[in-house]
N, C-alpha and C positions, 0 to 999 in steps of 0.2 A: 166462824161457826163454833159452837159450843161443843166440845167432845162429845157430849152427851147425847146432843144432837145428833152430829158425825157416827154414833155407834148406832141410836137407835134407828136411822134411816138406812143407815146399811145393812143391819140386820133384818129389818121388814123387806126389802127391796132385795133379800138373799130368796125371799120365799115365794114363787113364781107367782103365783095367783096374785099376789100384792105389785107385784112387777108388771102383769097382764093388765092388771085395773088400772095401775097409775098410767099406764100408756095407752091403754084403750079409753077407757071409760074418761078419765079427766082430762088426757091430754089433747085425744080427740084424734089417736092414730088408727089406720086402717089398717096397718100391716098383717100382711096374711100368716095364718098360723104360724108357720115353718118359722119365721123370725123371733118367735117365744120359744124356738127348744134351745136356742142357744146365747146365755148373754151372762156379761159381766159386770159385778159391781164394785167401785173401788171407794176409798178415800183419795183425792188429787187436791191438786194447789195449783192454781191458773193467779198469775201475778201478782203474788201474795196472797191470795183469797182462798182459802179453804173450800170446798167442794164435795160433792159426790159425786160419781161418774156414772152411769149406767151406758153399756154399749151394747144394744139390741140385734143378733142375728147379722154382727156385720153390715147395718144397714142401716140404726140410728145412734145417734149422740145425744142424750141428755147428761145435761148440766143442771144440780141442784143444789143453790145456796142460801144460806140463810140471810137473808133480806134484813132481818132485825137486826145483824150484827154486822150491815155493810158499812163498811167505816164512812165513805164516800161513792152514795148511791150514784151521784146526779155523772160522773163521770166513769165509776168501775163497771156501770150497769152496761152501757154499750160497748164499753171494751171486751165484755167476759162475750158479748156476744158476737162481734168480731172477731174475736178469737177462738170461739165454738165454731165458728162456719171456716175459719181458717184450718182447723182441726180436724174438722170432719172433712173438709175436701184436700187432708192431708191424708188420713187413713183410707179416704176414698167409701167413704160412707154415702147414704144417698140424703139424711136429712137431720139436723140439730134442733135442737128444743135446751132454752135456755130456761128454767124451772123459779120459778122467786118466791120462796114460802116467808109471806110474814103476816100479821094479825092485819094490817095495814100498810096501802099502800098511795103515796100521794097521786093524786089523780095525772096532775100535768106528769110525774115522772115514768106512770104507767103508760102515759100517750106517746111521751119520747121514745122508751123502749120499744112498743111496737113500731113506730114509723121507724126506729134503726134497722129490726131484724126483716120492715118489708122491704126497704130499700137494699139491702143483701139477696133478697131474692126468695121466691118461693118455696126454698127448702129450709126456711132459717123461721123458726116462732117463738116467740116468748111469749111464758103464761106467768101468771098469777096465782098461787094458792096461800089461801089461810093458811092450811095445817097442810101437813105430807101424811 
């Protein structure tokens, strides 16, 4: 991930409303108000891989990374999200969202992604976005 990147998504993502929309609106959560008064954003590193962290009310995990600068999609994509559910059922959170922002995404490697995070289980989703 690009610093640049790294600064400006955590900045947007410091500003509630923007934090409310990425996780309602595109991500497609239900969570009940009370889980927007309290959350955090960081810069992290998951196995080498640069990141964003967002941790919503105690209750979710998102993981966003920059998809355009995944050195090796076809194998770090199911790991990070293996390791998102590993993560979040270590914090004792209720559910993970593994975040993929890139202009383009190959088809077959968006298909493998989701059947990893369904096979983990109904709290584990990977999305796809263009832009953050």
């Amino acid at each position: 991930m690009s610093v640049e990147n790294a600064q400006d998504w955590e900045k947007r993502l410091a500003r509630k409303a923007f934090a409310v929309s990425l996780v309602r609106d595109r991500l497609g959560c239900g969570c009940p108000e009370e889980v927007f008064n309290n959350y955090r954003v960081n810069q992290h590193e998951v196995a080498s891989i640069p990141l964003t962290q967002l941790i919503m009310g105690d209750r979710l995990l998102v993981w966003i990374v920059d998809g355009e600068r995944m050195a090796n999609p076809t194998s770090n994509g199911p790991d990070l999200i293996r390791k998102g559910r590993d993560e979040r059922e270590r914090r004792g959170l209720n559910r993970f969202r593994l975040v993929w922002v890139a202009h383009a995404l190959d088809p077959s490697l968006a298909s493998h992604l989701i059947r990893t995070a369904d096979r983990l289980g109904p709290r584990v989703h990977f999305h796809h976005l263009r832009v953050l």
